[in-house]
C-alpha positions in Angstrom: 101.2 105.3 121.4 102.5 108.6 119.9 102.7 111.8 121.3 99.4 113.4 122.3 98.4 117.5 121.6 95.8 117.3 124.8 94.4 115.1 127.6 91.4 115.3 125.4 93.2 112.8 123.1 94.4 110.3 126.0 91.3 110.0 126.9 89.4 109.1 124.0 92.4 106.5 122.7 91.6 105.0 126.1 87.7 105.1 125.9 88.0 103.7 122.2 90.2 100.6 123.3 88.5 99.3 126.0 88.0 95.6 126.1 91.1 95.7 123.7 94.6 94.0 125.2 97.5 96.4 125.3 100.8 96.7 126.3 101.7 98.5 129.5 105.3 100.1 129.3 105.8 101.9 132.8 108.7 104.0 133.7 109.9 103.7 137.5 112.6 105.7 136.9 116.7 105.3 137.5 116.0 103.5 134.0 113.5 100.7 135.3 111.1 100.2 133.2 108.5 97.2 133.5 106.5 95.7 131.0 103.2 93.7 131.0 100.4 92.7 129.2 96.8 93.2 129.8 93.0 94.6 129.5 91.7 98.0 129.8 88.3 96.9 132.0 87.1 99.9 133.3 86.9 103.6 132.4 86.6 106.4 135.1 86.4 110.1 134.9 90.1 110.8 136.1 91.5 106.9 135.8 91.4 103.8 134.3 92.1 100.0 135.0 93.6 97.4 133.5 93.2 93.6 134.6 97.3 92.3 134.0 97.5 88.7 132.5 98.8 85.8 134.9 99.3 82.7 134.4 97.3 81.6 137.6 92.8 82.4 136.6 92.5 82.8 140.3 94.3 85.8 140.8 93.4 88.9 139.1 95.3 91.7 139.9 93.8 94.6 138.0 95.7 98.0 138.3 95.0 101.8 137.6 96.3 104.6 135.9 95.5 108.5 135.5 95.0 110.0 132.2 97.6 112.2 133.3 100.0 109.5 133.4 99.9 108.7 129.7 100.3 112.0 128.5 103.3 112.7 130.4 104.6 109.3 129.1 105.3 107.9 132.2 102.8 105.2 131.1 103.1 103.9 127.5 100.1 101.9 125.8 100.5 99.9 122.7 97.6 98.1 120.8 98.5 93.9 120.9 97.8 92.2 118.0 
């Protein structure tokens, strides 16, 4: 995802991409970063979550995210093909 002038832009990327996989690059810091595939399932004012892939259908771990997260890069999205 490239750099973003305002939240405004985050948060219609997100809104336009939902239902869409994408990968989640997330920066823990001390140079960790972990990387997953997913979702985006739900949309929410301030948030919005993302059902991860696993290899077992029973368990669906589904995880959330502010806006404000993505615009300071501390969460990276990128469109799967």
């Amino acid at each position: 995802m490239k750099q973003h002038a305002d939240m405004g832009t985050v948060v219609r990327y997100v809104k336009g991409n939902v239902g869409k996989r994408v990968r989640i690059m997330e920066n823990k810091g001390r140079n960790r970063v972990d990387v997953a595939e997913g979702v985006i399932t739900n949309i929410y004012p301030c948030l919005f979550t993302i059902r991860l892939d696993d290899s077992s259908p029973a368990i669906n771990k589904e995880i959330s995210y502010t806006y404000t997260d993505v615009f300071t890069r501390d969460v990276e999205l990128e469109l799967c093909s």
